[in-house]
N, CA and C atoms as a LAMMPS dump frame, in Angstrom:
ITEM: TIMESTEP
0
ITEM: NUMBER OF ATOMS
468
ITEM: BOX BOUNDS ff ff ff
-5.0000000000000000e+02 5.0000000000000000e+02
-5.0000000000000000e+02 5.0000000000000000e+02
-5.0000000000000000e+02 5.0000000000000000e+02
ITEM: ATOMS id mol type element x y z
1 1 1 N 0.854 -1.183 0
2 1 2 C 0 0 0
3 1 3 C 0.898 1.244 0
4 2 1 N 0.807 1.795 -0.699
5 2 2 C 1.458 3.151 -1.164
6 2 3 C 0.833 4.34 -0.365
7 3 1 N 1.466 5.456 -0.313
8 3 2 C 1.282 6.774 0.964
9 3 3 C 0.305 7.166 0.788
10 4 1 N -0.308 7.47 -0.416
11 4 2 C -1.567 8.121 -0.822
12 4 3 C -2.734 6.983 -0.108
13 5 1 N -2.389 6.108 -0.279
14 5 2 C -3.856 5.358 -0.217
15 5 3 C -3.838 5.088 1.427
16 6 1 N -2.792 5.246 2.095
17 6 2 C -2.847 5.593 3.616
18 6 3 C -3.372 6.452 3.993
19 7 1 N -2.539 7.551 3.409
20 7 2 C -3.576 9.208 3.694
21 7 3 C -5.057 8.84 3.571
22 8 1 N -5.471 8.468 2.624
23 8 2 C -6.818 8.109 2.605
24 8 3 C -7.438 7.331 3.173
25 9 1 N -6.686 6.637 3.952
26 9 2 C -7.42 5.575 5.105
27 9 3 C -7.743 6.411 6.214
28 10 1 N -6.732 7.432 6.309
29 10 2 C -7.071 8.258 7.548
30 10 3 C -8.426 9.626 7.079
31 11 1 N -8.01 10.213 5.746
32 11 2 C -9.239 10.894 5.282
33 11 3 C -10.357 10.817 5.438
34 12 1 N -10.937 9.994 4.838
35 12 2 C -12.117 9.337 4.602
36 12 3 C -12.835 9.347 6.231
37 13 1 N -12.499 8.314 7.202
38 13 2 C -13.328 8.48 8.37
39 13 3 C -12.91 9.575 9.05
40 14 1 N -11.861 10.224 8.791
41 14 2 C -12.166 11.539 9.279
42 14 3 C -13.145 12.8 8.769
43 15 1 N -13.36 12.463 7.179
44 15 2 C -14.446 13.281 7.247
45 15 3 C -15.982 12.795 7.964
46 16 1 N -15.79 11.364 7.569
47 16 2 C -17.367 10.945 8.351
48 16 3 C -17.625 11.198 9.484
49 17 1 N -16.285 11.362 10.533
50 17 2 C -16.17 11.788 12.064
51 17 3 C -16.847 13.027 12.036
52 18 1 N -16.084 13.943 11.361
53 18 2 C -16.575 15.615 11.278
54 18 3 C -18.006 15.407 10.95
55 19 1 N -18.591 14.372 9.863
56 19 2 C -19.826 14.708 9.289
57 19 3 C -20.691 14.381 10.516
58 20 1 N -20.308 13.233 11.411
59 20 2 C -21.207 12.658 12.994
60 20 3 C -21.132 13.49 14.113
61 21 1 N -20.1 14.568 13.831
62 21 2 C -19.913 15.34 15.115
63 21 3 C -21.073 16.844 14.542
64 22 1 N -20.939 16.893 13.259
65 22 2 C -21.514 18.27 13.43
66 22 3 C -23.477 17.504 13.422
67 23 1 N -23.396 16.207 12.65
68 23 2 C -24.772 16.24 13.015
69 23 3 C -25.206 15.523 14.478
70 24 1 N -24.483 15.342 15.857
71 24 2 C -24.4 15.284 16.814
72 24 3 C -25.108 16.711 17.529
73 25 1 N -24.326 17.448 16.603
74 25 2 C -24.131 19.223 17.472
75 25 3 C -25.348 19.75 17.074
76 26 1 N -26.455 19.152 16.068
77 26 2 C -27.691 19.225 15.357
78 26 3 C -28.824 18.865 16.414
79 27 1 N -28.545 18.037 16.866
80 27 2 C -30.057 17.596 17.96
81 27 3 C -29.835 18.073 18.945
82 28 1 N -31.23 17.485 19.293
83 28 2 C -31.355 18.036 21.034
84 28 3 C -31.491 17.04 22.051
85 29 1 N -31.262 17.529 22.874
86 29 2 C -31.288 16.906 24.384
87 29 3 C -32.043 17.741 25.302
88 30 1 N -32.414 16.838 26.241
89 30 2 C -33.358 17.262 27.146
90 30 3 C -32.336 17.539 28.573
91 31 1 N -31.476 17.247 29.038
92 31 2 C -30.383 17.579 29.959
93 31 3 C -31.051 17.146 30.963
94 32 1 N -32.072 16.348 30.826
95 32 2 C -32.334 15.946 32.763
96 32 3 C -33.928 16.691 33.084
97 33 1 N -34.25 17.48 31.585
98 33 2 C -35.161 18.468 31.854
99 33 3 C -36.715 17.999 31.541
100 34 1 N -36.817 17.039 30.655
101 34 2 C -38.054 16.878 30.046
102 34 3 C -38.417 17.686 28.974
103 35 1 N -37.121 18.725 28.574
104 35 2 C -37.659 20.298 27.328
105 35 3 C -36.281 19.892 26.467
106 36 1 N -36.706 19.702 25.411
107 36 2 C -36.007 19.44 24.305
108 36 3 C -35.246 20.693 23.985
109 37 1 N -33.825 20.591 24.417
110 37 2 C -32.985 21.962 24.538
111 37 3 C -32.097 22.151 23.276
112 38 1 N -32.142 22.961 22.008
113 38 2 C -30.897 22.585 21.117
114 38 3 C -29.984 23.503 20.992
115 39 1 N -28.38 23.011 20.82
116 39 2 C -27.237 22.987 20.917
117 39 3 C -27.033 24.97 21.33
118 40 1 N -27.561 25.58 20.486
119 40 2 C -27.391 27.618 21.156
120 40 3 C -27.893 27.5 22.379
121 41 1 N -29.138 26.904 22.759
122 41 2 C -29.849 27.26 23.757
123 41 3 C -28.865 26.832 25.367
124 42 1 N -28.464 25.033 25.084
125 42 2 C -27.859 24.755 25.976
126 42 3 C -26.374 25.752 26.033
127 43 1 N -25.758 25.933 24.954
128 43 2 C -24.566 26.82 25.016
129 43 3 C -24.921 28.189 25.924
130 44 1 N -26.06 28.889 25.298
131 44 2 C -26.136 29.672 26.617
132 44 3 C -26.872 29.634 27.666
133 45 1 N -27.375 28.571 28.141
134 45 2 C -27.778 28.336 29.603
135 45 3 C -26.438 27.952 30.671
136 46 1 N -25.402 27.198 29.348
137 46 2 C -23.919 27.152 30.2
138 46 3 C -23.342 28.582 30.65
139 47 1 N -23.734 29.261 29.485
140 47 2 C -22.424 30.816 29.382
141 47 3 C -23.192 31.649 30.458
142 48 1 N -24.639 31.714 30.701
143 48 2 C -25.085 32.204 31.968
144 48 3 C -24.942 31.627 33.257
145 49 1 N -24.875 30.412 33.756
146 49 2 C -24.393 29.683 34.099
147 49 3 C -22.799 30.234 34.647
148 50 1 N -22.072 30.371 33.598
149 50 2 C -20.351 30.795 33.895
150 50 3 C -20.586 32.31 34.442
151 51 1 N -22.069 33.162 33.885
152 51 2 C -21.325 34.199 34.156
153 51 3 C -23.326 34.972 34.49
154 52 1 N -23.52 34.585 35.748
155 52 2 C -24.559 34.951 36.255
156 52 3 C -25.034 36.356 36.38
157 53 1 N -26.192 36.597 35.66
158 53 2 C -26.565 38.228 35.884
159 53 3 C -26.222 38.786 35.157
160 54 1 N -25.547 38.283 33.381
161 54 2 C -25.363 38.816 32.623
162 54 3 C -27.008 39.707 31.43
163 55 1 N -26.392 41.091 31.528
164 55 2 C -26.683 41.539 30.451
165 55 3 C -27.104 40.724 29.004
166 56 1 N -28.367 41.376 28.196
167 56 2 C -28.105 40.701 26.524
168 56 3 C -27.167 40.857 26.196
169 57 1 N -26.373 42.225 26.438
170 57 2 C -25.509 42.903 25.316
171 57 3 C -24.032 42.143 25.934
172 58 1 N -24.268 41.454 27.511
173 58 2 C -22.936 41.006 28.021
174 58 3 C -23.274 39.522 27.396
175 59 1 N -24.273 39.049 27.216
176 59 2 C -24.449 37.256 26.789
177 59 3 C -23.993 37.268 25.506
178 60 1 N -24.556 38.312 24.642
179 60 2 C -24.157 38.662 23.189
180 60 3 C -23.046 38.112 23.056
181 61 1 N -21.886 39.025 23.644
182 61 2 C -20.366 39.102 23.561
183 61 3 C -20.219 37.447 23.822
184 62 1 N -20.094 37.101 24.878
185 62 2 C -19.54 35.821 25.189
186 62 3 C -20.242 34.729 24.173
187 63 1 N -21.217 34.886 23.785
188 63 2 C -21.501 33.629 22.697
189 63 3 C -21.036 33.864 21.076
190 64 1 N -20.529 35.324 20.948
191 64 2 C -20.089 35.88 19.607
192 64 3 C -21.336 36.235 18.841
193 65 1 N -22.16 36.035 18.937
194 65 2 C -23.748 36.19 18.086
195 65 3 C -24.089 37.884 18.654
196 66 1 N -25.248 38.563 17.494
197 66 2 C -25.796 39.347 17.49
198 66 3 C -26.588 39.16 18.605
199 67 1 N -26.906 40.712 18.996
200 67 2 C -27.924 40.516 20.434
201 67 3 C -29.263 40.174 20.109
202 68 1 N -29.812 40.474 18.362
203 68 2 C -30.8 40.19 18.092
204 68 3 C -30.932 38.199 18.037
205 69 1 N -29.821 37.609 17.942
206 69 2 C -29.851 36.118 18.26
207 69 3 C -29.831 36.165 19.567
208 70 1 N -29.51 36.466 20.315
209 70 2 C -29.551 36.485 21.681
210 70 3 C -30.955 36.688 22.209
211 71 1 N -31.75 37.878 21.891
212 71 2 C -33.022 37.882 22.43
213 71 3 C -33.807 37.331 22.591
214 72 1 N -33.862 36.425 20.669
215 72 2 C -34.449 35.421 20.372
216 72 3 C -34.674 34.441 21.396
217 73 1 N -32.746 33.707 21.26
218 73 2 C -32.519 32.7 22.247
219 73 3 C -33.179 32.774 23.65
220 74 1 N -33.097 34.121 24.017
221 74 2 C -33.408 33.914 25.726
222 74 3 C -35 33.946 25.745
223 75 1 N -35.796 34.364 24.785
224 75 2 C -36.867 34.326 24.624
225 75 3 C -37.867 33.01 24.582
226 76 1 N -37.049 32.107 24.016
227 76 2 C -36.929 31.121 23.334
228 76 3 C -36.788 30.11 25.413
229 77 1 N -35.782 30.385 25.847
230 77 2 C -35.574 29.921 27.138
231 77 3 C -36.19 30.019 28.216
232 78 1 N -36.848 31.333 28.451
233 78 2 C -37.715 32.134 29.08
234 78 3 C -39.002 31.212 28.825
235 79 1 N -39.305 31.092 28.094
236 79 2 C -41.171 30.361 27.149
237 79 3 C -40.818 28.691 27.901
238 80 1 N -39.066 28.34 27.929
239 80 2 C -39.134 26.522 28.482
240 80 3 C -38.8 26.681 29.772
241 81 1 N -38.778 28.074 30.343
242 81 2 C -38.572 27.812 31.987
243 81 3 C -36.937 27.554 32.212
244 82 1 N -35.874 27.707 31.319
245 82 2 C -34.804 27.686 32.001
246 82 3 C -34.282 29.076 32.191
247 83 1 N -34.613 30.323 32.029
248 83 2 C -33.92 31.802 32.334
249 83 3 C -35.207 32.614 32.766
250 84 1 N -34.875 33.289 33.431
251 84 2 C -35.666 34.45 34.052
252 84 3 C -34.551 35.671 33.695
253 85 1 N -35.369 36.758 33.438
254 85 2 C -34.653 38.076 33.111
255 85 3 C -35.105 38.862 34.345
256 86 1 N -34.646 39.799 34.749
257 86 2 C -34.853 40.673 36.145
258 86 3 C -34.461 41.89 35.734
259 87 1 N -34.733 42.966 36.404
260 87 2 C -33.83 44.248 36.347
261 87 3 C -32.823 44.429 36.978
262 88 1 N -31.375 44.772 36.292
263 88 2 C -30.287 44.684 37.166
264 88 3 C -30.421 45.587 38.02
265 89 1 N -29.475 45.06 39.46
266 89 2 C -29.755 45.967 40.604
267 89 3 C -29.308 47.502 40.117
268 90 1 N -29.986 48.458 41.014
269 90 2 C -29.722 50.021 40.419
270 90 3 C -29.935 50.386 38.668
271 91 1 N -30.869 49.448 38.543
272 91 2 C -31.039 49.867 36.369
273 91 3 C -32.771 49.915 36.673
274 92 1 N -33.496 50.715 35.896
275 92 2 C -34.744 50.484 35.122
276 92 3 C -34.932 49.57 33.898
277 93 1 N -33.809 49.887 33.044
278 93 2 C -33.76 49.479 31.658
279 93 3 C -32.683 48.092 31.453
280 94 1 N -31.669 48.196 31.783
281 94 2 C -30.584 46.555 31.629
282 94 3 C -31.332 45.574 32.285
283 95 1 N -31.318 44.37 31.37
284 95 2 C -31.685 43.021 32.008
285 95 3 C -30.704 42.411 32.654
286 96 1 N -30.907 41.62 33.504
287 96 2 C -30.13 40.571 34.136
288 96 3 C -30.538 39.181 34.048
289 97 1 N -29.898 37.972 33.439
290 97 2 C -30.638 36.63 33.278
291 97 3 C -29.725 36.058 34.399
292 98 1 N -30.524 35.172 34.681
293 98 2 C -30.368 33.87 35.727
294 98 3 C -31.338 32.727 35.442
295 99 1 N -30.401 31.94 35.583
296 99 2 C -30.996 30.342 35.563
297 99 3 C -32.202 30.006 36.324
298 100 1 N -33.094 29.186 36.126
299 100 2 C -34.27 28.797 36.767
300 100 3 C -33.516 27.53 37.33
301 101 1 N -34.267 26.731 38.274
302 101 2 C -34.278 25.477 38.84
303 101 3 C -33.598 24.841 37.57
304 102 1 N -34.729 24.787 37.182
305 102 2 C -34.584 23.833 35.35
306 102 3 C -33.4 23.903 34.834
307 103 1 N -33.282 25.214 34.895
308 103 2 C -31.552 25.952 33.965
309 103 3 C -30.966 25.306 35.172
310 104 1 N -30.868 25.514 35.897
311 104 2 C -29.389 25.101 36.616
312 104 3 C -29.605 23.155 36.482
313 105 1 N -30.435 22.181 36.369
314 105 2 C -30.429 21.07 36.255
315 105 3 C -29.615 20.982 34.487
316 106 1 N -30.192 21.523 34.038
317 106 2 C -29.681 21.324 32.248
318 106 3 C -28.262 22.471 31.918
319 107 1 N -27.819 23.011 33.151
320 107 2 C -26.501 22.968 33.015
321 107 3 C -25.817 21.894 33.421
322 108 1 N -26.13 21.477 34.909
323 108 2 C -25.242 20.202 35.662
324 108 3 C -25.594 18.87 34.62
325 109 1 N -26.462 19.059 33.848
326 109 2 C -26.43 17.611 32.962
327 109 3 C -25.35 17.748 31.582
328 110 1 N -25.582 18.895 31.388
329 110 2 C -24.833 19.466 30.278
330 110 3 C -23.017 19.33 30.436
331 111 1 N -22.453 19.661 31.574
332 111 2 C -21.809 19.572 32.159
333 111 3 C -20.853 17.921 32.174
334 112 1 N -22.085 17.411 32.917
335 112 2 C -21.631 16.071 33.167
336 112 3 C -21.641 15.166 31.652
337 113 1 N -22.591 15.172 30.848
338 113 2 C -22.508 14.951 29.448
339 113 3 C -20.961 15.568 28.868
340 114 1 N -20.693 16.735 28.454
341 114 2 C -19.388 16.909 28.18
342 114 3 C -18.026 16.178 28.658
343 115 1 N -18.286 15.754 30.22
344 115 2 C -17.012 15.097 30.906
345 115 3 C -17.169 13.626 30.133
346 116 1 N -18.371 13.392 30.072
347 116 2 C -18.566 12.277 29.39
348 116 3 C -17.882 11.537 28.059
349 117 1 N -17.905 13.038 27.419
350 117 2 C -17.623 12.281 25.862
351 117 3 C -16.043 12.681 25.959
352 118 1 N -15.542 13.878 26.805
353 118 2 C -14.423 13.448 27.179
354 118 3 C -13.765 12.431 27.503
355 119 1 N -14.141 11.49 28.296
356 119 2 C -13.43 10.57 28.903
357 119 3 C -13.792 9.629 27.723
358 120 1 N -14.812 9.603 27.458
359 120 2 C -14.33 8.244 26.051
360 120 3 C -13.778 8.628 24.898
361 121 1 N -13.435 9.805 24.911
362 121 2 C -12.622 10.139 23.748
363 121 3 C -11.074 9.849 24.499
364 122 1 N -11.001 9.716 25.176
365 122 2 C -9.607 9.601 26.44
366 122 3 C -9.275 8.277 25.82
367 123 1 N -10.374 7.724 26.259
368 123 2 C -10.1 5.795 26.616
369 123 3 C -9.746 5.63 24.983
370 124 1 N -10.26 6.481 24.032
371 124 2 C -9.562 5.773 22.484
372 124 3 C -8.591 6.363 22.461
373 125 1 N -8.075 7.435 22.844
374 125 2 C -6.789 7.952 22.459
375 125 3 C -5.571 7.237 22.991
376 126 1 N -6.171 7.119 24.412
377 126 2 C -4.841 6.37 25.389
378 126 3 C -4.734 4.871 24.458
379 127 1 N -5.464 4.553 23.646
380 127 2 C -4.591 2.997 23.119
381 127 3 C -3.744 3.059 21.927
382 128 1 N -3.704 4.684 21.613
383 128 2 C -2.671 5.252 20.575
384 128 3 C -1.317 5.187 22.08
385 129 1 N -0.246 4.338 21.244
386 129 2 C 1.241 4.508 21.584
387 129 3 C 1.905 5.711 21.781
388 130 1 N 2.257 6.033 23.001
389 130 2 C 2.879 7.262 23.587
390 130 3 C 3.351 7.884 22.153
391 131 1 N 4.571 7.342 21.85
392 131 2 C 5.211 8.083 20.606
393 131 3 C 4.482 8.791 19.424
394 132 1 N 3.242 8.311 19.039
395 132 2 C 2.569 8.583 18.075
396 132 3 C 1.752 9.775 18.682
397 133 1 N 1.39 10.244 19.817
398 133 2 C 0.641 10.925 20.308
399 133 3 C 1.085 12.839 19.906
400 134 1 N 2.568 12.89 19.864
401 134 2 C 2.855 14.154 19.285
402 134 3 C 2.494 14.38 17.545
403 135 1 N 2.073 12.909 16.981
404 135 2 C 1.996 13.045 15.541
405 135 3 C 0.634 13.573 15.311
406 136 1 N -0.584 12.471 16.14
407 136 2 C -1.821 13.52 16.273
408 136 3 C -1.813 14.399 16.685
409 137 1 N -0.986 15.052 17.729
410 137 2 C -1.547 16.73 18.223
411 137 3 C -1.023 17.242 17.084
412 138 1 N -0.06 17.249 16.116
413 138 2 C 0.397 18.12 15.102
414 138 3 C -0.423 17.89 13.904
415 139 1 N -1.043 16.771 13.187
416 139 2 C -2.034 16.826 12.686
417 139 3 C -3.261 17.432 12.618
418 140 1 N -3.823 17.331 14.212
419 140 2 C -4.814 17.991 14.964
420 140 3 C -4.638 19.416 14.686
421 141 1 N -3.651 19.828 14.929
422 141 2 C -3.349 21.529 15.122
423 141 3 C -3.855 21.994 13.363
424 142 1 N -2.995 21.296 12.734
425 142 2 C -2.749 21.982 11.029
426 142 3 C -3.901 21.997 10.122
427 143 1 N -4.856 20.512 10.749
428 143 2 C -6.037 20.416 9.844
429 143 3 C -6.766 21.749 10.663
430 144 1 N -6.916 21.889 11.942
431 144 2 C -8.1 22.863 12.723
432 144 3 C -7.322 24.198 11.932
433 145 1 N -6.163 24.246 11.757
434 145 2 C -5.814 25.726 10.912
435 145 3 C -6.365 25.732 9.605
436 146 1 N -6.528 24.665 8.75
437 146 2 C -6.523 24.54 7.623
438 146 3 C -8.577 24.896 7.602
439 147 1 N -8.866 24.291 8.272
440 147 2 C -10.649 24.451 8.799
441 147 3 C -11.118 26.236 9.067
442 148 1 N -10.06 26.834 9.675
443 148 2 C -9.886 27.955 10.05
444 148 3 C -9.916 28.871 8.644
445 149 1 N -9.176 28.433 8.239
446 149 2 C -8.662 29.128 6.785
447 149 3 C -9.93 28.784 5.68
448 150 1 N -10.367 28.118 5.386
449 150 2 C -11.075 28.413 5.146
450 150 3 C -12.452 28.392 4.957
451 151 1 N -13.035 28.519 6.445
452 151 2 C -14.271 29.05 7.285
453 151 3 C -13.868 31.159 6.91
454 152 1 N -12.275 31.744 7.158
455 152 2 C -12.176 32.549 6.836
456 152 3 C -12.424 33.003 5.542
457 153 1 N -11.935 32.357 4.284
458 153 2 C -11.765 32.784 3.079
459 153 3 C -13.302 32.639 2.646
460 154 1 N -14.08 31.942 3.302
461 154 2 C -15.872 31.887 2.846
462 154 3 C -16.327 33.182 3.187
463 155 1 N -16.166 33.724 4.573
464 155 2 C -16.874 35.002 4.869
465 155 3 C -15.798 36.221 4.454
466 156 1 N -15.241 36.251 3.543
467 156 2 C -14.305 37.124 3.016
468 156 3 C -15.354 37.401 1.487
């Protein structure tokens, strides 16, 4: 077997990996909740979660999205019972979100789910041979640049 057709042993299920991970990142989960939560929503019930009493215009920032996706979203969260908005202390006008009961259960599931697919992504890596392990992180690094590049050159 010749180099090319190696490369391509590794190609190939690596794109099908990428193709199972992004339609992974597609559904929803219920986190423990009984409310079918998908992938923005749980992202920011975490990022409020990290950073309690945030502002739209402060949730905005930390998820990178427009505040008009943001409103949506919390709107959207607000209607399943995981965020409550308040008036920040000393404001009429700034919101403040915080987690409901609910929100804080479908973070700690969210949470524990992530450690999850961590550790079995662990248990396959650890049966890769010490030595080989600097060859994937440098692989790892060049393709996520190469992904980078051009995700950039599209919105250019």
């Amino acid at each position: 077997m010749d180099q090319e057709d190696l490369v391509q042993q590794i190609i190939r299920p690596f794109k099908r990996i990428a193709k199972l991970y992004s339609e992974l990142d597609q559904t929803t989960s219920t986190y423990g909740t009984g409310i079918p939560l998908f992938p923005p929503e749980i992202h920011a019930i975490t990022t409020i979660n990290a950073h309690p009493g945030s502002s739209l215009t402060e949730l905005s920032q930390y998820l990178d999205v427009t505040k008009g996706t943001t409103t949506k979203l919390i709107q959207k969260l607000v209607k399943k019972g995981m965020v409550v908005k308040t008036f920040a202390p000393n404001s009429e006008t700034q919101l403040s979100l915080m987690l409901t009961s609910k929100g804080k259960i479908a973070n700690e599931s969210h949470t524990e789910y992530v450690a999850y697919l961590d550790q079995q992504l662990i248990a396959i890596y650890q049966k890769v041979p010490s030595e080989l392990l600097p060859y994937f992180a440098t692989v790892s690094k060049e393709s996520e640049k190469f992904f980078k590049k051009l995700i950039k050159e599209r919105q250019e």
